[in-house]
MIKE-326984 format. One record per atom (N, C-alpha, C): x negated, y negated, z; residue number from 1. Coordinates in steps of 0.1 Angstrom, whole numbers, plus 5000, padded with zeros to 4 digits. Layout:
REM MIKE-326984
pt x:X | y:Y | z:Z | resi:NUM
...
//
This chain:
REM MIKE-326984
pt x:2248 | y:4550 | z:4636 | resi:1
pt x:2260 | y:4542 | z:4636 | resi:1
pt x:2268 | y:4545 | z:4649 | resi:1
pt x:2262 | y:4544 | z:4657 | resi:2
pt x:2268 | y:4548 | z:4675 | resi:2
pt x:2279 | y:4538 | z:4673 | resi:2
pt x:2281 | y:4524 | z:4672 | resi:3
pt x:2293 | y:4519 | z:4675 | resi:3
pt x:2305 | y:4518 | z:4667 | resi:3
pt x:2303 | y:4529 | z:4657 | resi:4
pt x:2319 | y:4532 | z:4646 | resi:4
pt x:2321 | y:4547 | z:4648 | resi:4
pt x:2311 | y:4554 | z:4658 | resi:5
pt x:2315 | y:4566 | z:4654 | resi:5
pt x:2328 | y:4569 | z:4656 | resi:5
pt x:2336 | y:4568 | z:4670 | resi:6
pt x:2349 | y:4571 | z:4675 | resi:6
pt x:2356 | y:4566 | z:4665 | resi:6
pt x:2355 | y:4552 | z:4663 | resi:7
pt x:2363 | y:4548 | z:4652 | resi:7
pt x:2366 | y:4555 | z:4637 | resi:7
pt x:2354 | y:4557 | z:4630 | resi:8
pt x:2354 | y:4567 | z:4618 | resi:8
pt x:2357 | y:4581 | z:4623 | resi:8
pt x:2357 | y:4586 | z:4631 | resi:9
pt x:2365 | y:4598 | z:4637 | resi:9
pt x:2378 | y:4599 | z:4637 | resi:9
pt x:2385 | y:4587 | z:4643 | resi:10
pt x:2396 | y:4586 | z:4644 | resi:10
pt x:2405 | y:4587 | z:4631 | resi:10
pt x:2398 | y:4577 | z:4625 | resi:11
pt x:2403 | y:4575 | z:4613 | resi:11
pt x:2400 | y:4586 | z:4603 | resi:11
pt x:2393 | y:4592 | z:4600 | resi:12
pt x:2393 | y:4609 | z:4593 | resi:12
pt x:2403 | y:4620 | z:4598 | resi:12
pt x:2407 | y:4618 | z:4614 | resi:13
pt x:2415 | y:4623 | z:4622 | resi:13
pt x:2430 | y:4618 | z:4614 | resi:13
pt x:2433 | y:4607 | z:4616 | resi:14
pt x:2445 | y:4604 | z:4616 | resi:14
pt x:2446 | y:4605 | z:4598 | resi:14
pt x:2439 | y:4605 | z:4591 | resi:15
pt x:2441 | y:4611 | z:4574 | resi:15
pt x:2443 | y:4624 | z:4570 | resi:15
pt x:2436 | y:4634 | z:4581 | resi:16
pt x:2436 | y:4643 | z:4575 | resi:16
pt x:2447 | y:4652 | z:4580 | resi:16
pt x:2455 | y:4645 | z:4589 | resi:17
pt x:2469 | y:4649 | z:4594 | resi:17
pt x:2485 | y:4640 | z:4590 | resi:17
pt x:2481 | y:4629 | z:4582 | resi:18
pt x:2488 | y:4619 | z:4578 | resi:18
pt x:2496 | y:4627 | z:4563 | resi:18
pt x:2509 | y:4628 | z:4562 | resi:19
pt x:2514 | y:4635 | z:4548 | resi:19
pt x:2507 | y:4632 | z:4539 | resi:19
pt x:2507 | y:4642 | z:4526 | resi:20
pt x:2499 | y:4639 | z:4516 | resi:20
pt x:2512 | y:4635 | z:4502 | resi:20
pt x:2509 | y:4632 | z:4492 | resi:21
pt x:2513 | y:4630 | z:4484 | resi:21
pt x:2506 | y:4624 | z:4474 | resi:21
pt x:2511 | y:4631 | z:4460 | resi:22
pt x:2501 | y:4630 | z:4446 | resi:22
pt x:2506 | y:4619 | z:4439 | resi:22
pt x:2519 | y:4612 | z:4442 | resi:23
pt x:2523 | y:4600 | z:4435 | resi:23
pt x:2517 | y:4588 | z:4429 | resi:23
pt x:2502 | y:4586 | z:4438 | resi:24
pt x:2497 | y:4575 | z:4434 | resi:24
pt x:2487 | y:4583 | z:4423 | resi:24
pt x:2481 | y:4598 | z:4427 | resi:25
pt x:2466 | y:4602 | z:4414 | resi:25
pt x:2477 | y:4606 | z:4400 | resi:25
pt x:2493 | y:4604 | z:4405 | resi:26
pt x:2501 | y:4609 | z:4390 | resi:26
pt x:2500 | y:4599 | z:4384 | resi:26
pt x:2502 | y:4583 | z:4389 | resi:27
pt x:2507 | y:4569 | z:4380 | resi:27
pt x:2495 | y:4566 | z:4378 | resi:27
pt x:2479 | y:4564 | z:4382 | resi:28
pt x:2467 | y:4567 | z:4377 | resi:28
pt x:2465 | y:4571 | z:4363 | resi:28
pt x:2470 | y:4585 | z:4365 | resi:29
pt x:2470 | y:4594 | z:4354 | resi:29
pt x:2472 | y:4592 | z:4341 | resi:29
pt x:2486 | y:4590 | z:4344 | resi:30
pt x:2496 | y:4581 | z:4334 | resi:30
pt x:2494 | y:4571 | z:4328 | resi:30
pt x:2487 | y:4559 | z:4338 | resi:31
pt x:2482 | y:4548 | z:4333 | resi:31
pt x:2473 | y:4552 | z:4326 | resi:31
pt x:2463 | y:4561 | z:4326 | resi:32
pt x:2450 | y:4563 | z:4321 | resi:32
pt x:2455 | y:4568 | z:4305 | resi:32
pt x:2467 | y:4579 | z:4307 | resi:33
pt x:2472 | y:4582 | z:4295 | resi:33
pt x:2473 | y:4573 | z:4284 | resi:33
pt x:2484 | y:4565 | z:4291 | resi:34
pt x:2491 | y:4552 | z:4280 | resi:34
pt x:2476 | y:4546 | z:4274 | resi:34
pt x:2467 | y:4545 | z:4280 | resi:35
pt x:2451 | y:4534 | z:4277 | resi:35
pt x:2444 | y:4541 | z:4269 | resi:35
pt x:2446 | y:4555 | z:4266 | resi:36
pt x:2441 | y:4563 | z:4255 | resi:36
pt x:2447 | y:4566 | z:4245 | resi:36
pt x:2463 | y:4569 | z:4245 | resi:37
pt x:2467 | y:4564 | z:4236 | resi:37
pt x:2478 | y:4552 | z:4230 | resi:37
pt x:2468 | y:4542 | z:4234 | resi:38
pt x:2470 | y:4529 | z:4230 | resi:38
pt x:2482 | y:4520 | z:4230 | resi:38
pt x:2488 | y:4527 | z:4242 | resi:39
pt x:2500 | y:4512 | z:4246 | resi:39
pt x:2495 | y:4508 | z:4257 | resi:39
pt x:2494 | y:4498 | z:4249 | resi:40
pt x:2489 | y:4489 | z:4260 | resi:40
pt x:2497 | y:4473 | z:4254 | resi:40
pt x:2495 | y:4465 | z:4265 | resi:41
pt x:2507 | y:4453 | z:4265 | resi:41
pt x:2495 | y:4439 | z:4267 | resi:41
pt x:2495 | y:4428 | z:4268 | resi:42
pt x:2491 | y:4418 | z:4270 | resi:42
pt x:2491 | y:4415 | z:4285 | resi:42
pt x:2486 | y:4409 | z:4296 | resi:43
pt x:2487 | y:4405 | z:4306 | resi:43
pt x:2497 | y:4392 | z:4308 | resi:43
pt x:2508 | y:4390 | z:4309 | resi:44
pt x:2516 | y:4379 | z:4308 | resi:44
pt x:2508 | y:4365 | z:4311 | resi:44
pt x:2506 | y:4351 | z:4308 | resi:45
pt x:2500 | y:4345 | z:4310 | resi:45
pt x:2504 | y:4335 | z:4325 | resi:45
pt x:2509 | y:4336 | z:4330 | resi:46
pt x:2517 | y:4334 | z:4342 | resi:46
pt x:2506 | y:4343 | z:4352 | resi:46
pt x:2504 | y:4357 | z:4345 | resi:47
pt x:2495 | y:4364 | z:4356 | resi:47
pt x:2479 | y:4365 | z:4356 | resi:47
pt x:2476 | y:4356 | z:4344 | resi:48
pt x:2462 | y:4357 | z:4342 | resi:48
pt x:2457 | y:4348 | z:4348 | resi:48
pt x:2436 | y:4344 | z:4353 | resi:49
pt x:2434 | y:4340 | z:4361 | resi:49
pt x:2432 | y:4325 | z:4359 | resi:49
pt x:2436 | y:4317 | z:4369 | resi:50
pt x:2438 | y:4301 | z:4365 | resi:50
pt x:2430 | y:4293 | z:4369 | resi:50
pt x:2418 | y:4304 | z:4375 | resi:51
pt x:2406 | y:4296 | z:4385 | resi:51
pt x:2393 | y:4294 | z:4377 | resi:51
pt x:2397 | y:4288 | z:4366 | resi:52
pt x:2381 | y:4289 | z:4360 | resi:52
pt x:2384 | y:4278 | z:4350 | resi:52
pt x:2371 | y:4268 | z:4346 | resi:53
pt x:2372 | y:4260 | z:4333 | resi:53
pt x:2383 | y:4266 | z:4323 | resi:53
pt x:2390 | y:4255 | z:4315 | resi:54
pt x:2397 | y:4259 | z:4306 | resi:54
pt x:2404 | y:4270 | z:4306 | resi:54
pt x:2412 | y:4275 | z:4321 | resi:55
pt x:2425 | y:4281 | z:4323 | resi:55
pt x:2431 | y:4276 | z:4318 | resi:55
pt x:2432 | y:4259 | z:4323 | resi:56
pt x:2450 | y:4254 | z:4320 | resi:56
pt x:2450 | y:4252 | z:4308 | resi:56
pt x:2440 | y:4254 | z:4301 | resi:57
pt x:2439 | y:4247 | z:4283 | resi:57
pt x:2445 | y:4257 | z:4277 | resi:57
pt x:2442 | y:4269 | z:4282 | resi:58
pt x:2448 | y:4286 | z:4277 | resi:58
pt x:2463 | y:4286 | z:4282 | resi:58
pt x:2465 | y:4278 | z:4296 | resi:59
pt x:2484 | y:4279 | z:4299 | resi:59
pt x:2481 | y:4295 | z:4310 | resi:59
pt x:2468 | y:4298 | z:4316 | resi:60
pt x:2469 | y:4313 | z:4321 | resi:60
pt x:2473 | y:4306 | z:4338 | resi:60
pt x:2480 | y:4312 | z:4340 | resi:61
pt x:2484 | y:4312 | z:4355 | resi:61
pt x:2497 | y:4301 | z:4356 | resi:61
pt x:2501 | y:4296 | z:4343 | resi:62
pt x:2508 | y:4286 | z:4343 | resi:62
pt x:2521 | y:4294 | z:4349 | resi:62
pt x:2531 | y:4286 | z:4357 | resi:63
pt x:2542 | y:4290 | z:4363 | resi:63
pt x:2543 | y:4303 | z:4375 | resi:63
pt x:2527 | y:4308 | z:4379 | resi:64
pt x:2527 | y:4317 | z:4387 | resi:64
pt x:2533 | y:4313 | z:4403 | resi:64
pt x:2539 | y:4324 | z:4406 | resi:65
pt x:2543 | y:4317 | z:4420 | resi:65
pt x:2539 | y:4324 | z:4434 | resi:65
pt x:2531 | y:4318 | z:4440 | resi:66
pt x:2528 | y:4328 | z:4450 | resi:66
pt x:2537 | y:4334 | z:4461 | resi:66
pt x:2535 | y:4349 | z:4458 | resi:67
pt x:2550 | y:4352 | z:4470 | resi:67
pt x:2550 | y:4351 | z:4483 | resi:67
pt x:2540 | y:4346 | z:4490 | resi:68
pt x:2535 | y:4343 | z:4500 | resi:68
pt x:2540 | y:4327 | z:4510 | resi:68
pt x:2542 | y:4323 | z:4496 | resi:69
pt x:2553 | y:4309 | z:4495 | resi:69
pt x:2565 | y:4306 | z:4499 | resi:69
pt x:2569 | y:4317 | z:4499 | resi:70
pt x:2584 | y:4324 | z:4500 | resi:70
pt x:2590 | y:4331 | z:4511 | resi:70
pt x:2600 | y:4325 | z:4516 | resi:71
pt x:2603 | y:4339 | z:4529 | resi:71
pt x:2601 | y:4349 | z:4531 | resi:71
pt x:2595 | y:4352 | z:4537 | resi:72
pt x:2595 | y:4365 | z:4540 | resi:72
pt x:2581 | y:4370 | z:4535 | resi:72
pt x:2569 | y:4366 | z:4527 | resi:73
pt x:2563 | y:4369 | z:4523 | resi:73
pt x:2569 | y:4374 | z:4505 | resi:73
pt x:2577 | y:4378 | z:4501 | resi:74
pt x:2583 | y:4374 | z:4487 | resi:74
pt x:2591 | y:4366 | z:4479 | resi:74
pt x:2588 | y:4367 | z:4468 | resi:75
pt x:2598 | y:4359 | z:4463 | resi:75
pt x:2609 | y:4367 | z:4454 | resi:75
pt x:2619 | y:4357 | z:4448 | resi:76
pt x:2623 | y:4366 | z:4440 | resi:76
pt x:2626 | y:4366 | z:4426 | resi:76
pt x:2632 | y:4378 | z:4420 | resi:77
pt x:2625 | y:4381 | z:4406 | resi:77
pt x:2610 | y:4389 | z:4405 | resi:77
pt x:2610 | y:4393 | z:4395 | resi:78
pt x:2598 | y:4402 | z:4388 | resi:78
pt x:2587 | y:4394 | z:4386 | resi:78
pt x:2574 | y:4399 | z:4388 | resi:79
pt x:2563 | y:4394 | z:4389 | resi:79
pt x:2553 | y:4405 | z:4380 | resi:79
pt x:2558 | y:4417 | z:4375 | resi:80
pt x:2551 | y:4426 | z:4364 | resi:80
pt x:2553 | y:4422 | z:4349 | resi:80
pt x:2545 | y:4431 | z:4339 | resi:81
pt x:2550 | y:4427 | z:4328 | resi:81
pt x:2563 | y:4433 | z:4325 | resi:81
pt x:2569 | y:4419 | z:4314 | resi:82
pt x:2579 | y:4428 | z:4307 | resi:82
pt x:2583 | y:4441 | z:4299 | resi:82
pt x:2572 | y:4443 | z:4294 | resi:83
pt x:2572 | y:4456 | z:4287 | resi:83
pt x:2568 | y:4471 | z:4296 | resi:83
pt x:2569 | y:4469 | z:4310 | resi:84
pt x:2566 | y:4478 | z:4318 | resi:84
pt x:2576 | y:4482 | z:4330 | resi:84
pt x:2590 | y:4474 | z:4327 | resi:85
pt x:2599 | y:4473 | z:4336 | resi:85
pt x:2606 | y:4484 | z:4334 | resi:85
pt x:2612 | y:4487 | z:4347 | resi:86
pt x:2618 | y:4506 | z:4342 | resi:86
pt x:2608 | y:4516 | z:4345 | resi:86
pt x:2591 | y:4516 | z:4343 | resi:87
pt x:2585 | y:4525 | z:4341 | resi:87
pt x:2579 | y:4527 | z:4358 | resi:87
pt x:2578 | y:4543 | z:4356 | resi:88
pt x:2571 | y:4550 | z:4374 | resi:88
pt x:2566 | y:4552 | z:4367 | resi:88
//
């Protein structure tokens, strides 16, 4: 792989001096927690997938809005579930 070496160098370079932090393997964690002991929530239907036969018969992706649409690249208001608001 002669022509990524410098590149994959660089980049192992620049990670392995880049700050670390455990915040993302803690909410991982957590999430894996709640999924074992069984809270778990429905996927709101707004966020389920709308690209397939008999989406719209199901209503899934109905009212989704892409934030991308939107200035700035967002929109506004909440795009997670309700039952998950508040939580790190």
């Amino acid at each position: 792989m002669p022509e990524c070496q410098l590149t994959l160098g660089q980049a192992a370079i620049y990670m392995a001096m880049a700050p670390k932090s455990n915040a993302s393997a803690k909410a991982i964690w957590e999430a894996m927690k709640d999924v074992r002991e069984g809270r778990t929530i429905p996927v709101p239907k707004h966020l389920r997938d709308g690209h397939y036969a008999g989406a719209s018969r199901l209503e899934h992706g109905k009212g989704y809005q892409y934030p991308h649409d939107h200035g700035g690249g967002r929109k506004n208001g909440r795009m997670g579930c309700p039952g998950l608001l508040g939580r790190r």
